[in-house]
C-alpha positions in Angstrom: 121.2 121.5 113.1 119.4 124.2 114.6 115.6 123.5 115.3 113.6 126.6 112.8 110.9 127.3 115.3 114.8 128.3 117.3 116.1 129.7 114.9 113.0 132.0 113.8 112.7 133.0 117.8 116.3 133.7 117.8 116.4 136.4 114.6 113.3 137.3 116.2 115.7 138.3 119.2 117.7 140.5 116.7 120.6 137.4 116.2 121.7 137.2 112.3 122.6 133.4 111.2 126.2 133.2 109.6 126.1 129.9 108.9 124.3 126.8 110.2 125.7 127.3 114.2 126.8 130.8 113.9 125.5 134.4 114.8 125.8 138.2 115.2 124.2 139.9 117.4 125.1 143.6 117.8 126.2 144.2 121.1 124.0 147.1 123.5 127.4 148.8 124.2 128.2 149.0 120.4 125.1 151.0 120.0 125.7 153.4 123.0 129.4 153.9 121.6 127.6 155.1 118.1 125.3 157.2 120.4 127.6 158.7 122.9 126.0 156.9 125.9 129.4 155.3 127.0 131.4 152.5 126.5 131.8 148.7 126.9 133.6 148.4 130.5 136.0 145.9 128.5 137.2 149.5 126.3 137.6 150.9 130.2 139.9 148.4 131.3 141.1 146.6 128.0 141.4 149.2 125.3 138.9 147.8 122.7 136.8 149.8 121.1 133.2 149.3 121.6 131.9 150.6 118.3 134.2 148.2 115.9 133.8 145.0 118.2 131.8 141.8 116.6 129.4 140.1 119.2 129.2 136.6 118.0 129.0 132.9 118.6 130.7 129.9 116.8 128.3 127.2 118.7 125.0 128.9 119.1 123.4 125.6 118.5 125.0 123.6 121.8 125.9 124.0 125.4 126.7 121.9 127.8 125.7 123.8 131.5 122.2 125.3 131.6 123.6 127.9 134.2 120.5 129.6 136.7 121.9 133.2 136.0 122.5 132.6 132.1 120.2 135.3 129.8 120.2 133.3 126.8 117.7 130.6 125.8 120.3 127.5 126.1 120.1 125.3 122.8 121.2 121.0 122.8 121.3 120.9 118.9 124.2 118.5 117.8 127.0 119.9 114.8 125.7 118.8 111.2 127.1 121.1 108.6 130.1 123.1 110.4 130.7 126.9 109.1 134.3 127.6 107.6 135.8 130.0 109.6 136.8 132.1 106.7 133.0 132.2 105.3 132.0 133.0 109.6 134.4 136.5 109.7 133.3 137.8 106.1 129.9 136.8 107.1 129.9 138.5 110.4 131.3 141.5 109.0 128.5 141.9 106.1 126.4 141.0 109.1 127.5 143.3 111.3 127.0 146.3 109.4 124.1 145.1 107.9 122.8 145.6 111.5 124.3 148.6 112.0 123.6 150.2 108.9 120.1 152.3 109.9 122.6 154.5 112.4 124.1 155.9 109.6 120.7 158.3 109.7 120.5 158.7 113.4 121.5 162.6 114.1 122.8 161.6 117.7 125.1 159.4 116.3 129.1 160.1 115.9 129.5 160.0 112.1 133.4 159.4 112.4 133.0 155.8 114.6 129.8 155.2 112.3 132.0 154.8 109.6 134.9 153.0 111.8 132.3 150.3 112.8 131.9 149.5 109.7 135.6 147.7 109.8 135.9 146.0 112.9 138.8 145.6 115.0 137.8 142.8 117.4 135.8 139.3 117.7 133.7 139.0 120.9 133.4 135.3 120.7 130.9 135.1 123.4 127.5 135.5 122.4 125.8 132.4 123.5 126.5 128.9 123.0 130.1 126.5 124.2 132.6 127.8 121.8 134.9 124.8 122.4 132.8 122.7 120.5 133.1 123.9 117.6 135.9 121.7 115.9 137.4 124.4 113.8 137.5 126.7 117.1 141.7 127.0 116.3 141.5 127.3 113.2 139.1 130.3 113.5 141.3 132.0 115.9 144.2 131.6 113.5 142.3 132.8 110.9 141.0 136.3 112.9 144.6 136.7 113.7 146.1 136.6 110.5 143.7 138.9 109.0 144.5 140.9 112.1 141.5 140.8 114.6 141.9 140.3 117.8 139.6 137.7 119.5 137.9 137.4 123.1 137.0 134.2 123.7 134.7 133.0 126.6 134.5 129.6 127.9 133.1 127.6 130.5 135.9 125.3 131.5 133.8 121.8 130.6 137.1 121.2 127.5 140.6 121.7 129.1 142.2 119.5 126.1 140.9 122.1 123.5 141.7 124.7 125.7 145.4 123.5 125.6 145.4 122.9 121.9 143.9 126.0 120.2 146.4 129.1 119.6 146.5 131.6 122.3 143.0 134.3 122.0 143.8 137.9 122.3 142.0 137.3 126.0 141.0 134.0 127.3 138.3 134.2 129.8 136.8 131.4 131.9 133.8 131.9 134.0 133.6 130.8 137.4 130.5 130.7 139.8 130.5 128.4 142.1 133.5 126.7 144.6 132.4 123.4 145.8 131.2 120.5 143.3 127.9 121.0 144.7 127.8 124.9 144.3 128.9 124.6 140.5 126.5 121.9 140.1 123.7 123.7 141.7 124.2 127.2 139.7 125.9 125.8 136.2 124.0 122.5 136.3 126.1 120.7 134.1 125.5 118.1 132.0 129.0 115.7 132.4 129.2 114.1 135.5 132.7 115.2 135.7 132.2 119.0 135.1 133.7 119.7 138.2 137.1 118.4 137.8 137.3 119.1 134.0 136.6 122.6 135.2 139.7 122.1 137.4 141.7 120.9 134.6 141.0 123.9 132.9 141.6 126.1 135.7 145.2 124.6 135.7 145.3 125.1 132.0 144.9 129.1 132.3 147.8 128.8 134.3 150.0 127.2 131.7 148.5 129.0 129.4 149.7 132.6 131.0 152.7 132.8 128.7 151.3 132.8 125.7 148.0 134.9 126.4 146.1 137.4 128.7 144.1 135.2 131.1 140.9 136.5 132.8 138.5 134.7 135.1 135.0 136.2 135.5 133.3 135.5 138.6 129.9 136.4 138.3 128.3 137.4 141.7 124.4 136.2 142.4 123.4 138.0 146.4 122.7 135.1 148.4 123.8 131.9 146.4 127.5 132.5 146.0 128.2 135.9 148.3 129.3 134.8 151.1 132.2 135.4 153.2 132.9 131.4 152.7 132.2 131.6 149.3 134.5 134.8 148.6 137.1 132.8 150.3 137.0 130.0 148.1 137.3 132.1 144.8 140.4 133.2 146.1 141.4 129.7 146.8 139.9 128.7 142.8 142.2 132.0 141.8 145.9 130.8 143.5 144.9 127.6 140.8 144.5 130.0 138.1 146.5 132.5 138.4 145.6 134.7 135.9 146.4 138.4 134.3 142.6 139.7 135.5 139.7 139.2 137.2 136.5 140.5 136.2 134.2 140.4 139.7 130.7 141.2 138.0 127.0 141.5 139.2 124.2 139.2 137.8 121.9 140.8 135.7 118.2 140.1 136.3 117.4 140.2 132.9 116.4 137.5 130.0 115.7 133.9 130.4 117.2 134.4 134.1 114.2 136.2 135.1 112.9 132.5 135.6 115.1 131.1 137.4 116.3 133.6 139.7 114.5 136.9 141.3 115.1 140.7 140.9 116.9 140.1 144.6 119.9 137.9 143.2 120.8 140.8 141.3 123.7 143.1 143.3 124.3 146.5 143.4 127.5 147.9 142.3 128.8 148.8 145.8 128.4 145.1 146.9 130.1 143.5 144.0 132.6 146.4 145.1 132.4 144.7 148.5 132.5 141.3 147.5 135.8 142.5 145.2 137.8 143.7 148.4 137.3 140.6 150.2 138.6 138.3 147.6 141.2 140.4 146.6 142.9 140.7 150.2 142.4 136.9 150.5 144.0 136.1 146.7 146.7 138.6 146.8 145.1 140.7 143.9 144.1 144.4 144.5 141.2 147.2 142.8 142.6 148.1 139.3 139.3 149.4 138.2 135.6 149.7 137.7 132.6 150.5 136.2 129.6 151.3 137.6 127.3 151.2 134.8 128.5 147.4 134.1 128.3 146.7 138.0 132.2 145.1 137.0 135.4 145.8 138.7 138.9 144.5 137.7 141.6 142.9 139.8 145.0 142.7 139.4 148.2 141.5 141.4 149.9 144.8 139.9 148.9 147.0 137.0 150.9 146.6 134.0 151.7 149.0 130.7 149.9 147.0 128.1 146.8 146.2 129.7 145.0 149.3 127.7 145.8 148.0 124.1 146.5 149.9 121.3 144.7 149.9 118.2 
């Protein structure tokens, strides 16, 4: 169970409870989409829509790497009480739009998605937190499928037998930072022994996994600890495991609880992660697909495909 002193300093940080170990919070991008400021770069490159997409976390109580470029307060609280996932979606929806609902007075806002956000398309599961520890992570999935969500789900390789058990996510993502054992251990600093090679595992586990779902790694770039041209190389190497759909190569932001660990330097503009995409993509076999700026993100591909801009 979550601490309160946490939990109070996390709704203080705009996060609504769901449940004992899960939360909403709406996402920056959703708001800019109500505003006309732009969209997420996943609407960009994936088709969903920014303004009807769920930010949330199944496991915002627990993770098990207390990464140096992470912006979120990392919490070691074991499960208790675990949520239903049916009682999680109709909660996150009420929460959601709850949230949401003082733009329904904003003049700037786009009446039309105001009223579309308030039926939302997709689940970012993402927010903070290990989702594989959850132990009704499938059986949420199935659930947001069959009510005809599509789900995101980010994970940080440390549970390769969950990841080969749960039904296939809309988009399964694993992020990757460092190359070596000692790099991942020195920017993720993980709490198994064994991260490394269960982050291996899982690496060969997105490969299996490509029939059934689209695969994306995201590499997230940090100038000066994981930039270089040996580094770059080895991502490519990491990548050949893999093999995935996409890869998202995407700056560190110097913002939140990384501000401590890291300085305003680590952060990369969006013509080096442009850089540093190049050089792994002519030593992986991938190639630029696209970008955005905004999100200091591009997206590689081996070759561009129909349905990588769903429809919805």
């Amino acid at each position: 169970m979550i601490p309160l002193e946490v939990k109070k300093l996390l709704e203080k940080q705009q996060y609504e409870f769901v449940g004992e170990h899960s939360a909403v919070k709406i996402c920056g991008w959703t708001k800019k989409a109500l505003r006309g400021e732009g969209v997420c770069y996943k609407e960009k490159f994936y088709g969903l829509k920014a303004h009807r997409c769920v930010q949330m976390s199944v496991a915002v109580n627990f993770c098990d790497m207390d990464c140096i470029y992470c912006w979120r307060d990392r919490n070691n609280s074991p499960f208790s009480v675990i949520d239903e996932p049916d009682e999680i979606i109709e909660k996150s929806i009420l929460a959601q739009r709850h949230q949401l609902n003082g733009f329904g007075g904003n003049p700037v806002v786009d009446k039309v998605k105001f009223e579309e956000s308030k039926e939302p398309l997709h689940f970012a599961i993402s927010l903070t937190g290990e989702m594989t520890y959850y132990p009704k992570l499938g059986e949420f999935l199935t659930k947001l499928h069959e009510k005809n969500y599509t789900s995101f789900l980010v994970v940080n390789g440390q549970n390769p037998k969950v990841l080969r058990e749960i039904p296939p996510p809309t988009q399964f993502y694993i992020s990757l930072d460092g190359v070596t054992k000692e790099q991942h251990a020195k920017l993720c600093r993980p709490m198994k022994p064994n991260s490394w090679e269960l982050l291996l595992e899982s690496l060969d586990v997105m490969n299996e996994r490509n029939k059934d779902t689209r695969t994306t790694l995201r590499l997230t770039m940090i100038k000066g600890m994981n930039t270089d041209d040996e580094t770059l190389k080895g991502f490519a190497t990491l990548i050949k495991r893999a093999n995935p759909l996409f890869i998202e190569v995407k700056a560190y932001m110097f913002i939140g609880a990384s501000m401590e660990k890291l300085e305003l330097k680590n952060m990369p503009y969006h013509e080096d992660v442009r850089a540093y995409a190049e050089t792994i993509a002519k030593h992986s076999g991938y190639k630029f697909i696209d970008e955005q700026e905004s999100s200091r993100v591009v997206l590689l591909m081996k070759e561009d495909v129909p349905n990588r801009i769903m429809k919805f």
